[in-house]
TISE-529840 format. One record per residue (C-alpha): x, y, z; residue in one letter. Coordinates in Angstrom, 1 decimal, padded with zeros to 4 digits, m for minus. Example, Ala and Ser with C-alpha at 12.3 -4.5 7.8 and 13.67 -1.06 7.14 Angstrom:
@X: 012.3 | Y: m004.5 | Z: 007.8 | aa: a
@X: 013.7 | Y: m001.1 | Z: 007.1 | aa: s
This chain:
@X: m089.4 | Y: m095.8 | Z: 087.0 | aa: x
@X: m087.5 | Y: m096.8 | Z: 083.6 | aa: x
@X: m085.6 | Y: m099.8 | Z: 083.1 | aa: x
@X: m081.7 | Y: m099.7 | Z: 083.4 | aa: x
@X: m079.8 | Y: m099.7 | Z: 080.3 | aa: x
@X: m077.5 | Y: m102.5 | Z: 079.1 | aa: x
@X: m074.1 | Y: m100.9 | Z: 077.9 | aa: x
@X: m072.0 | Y: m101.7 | Z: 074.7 | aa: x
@X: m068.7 | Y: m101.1 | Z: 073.2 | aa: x
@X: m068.3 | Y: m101.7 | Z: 070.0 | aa: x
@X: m064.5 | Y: m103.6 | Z: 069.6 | aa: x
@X: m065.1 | Y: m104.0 | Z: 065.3 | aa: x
@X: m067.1 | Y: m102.4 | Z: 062.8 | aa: x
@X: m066.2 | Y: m102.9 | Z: 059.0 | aa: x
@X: m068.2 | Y: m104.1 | Z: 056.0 | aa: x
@X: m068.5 | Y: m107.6 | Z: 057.0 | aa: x
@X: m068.8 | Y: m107.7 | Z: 061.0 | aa: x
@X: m069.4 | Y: m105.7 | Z: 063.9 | aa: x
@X: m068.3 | Y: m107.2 | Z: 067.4 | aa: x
@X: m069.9 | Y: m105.5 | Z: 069.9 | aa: x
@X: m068.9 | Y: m106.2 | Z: 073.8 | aa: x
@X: m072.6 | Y: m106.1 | Z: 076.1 | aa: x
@X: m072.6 | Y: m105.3 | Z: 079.6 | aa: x
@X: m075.5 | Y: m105.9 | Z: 081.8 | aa: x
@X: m076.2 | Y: m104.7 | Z: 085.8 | aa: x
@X: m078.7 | Y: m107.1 | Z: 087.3 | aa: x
@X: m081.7 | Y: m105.9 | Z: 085.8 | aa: x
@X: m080.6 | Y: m103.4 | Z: 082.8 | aa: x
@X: m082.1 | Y: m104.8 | Z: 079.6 | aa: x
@X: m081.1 | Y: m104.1 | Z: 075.8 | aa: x
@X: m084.5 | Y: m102.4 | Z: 075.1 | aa: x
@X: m086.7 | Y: m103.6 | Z: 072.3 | aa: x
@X: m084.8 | Y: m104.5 | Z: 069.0 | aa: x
@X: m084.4 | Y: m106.3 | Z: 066.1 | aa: x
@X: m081.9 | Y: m107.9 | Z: 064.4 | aa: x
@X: m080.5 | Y: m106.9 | Z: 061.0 | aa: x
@X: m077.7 | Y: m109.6 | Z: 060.8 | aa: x
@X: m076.9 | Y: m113.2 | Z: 061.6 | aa: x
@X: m075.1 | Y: m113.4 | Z: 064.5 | aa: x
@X: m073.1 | Y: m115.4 | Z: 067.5 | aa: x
@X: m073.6 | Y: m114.9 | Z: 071.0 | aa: x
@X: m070.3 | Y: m115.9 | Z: 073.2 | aa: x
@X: m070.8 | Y: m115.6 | Z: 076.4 | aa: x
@X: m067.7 | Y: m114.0 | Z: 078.9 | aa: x
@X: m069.3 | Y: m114.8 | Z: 082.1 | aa: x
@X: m072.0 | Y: m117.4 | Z: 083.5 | aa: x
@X: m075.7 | Y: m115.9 | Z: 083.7 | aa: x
@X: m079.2 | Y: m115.8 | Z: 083.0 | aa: x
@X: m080.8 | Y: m113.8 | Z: 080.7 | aa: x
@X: m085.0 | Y: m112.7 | Z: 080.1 | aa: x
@X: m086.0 | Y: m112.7 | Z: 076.5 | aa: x
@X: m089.5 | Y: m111.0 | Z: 076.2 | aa: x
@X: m090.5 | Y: m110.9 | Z: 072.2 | aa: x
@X: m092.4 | Y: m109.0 | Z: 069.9 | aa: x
@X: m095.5 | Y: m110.5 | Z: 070.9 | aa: x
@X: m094.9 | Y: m110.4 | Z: 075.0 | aa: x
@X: m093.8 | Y: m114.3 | Z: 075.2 | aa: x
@X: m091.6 | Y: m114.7 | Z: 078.0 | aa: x
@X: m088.2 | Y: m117.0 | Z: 078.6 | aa: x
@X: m085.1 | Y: m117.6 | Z: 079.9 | aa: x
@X: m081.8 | Y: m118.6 | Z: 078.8 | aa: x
@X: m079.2 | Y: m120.0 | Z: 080.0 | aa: x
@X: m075.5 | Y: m118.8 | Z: 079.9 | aa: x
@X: m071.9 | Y: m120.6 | Z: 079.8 | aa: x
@X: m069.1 | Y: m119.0 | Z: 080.0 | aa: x
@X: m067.9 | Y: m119.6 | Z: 076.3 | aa: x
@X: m070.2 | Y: m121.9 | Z: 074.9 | aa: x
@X: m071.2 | Y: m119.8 | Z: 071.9 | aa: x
@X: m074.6 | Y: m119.9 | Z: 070.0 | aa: x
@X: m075.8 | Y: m118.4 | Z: 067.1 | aa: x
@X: m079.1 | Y: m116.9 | Z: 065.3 | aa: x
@X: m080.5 | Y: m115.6 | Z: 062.2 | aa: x
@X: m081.4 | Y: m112.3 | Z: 061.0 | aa: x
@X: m085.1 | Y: m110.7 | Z: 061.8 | aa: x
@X: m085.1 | Y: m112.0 | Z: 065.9 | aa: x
@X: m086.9 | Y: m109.1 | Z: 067.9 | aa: x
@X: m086.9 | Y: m108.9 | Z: 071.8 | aa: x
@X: m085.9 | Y: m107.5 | Z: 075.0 | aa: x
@X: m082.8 | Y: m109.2 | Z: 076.9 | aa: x
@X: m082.8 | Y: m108.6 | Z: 080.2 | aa: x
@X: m080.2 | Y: m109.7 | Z: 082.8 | aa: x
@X: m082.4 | Y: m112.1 | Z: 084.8 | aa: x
@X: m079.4 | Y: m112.9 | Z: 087.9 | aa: x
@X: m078.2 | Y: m111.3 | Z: 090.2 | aa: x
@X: m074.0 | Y: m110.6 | Z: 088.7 | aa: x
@X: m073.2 | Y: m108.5 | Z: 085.8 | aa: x
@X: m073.8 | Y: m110.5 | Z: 082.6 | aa: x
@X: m071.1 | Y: m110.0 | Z: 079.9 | aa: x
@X: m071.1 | Y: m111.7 | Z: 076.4 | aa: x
@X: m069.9 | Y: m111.0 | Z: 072.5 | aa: x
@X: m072.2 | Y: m110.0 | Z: 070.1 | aa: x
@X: m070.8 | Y: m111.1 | Z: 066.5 | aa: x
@X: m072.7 | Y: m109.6 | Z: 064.0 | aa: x
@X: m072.3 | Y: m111.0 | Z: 060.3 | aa: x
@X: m073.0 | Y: m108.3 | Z: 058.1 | aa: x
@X: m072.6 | Y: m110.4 | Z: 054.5 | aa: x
């Protein structure tokens, strides 16, 4: 049986950001990948989310409704929507 597929819009994509809006069903996951830019995570809805990593480690976050947060370049995982309501946030890429 294969996993459900997050699904993504992309709102912005010009040579110094890409803002990409992520939809998750219960369940759907991004799929392994890794990423090339900093970016900000903002959050449209409250949820849950998986994070399995490169190496199988296994945890959870947390998710407020806009309460942004923000990572550096190279992070690899899996996000997976761990509740049970679609989970919606704003990927802000920073591309340099």
């Amino acid at each position: 049986m294969s996993e459900e597929l997050a699904t993504s819009e992309r709102q912005i994509d010009n040579e110094r950001l890409r803002v990409t809006e992520w939809r998750f069903a219960p369940g759907a996951a991004t799929g392994h990948h890794r990423h090339a830019y900093d970016y900000a995570i903002v959050p449209v809805v409250d949820g849950e989310l998986e994070l399995i990593e490169s190496d199988g480690r296994r945890s959870r976050a947390e998710l407020r409704r806009g309460k942004a947060y923000f990572r550096y370049a190279g992070v690899e995982h899996n996000v997976i929507n761990a509740g049970t309501d679609e989970m919606i946030f704003i990927e802000i890429e920073l591309k340099g």
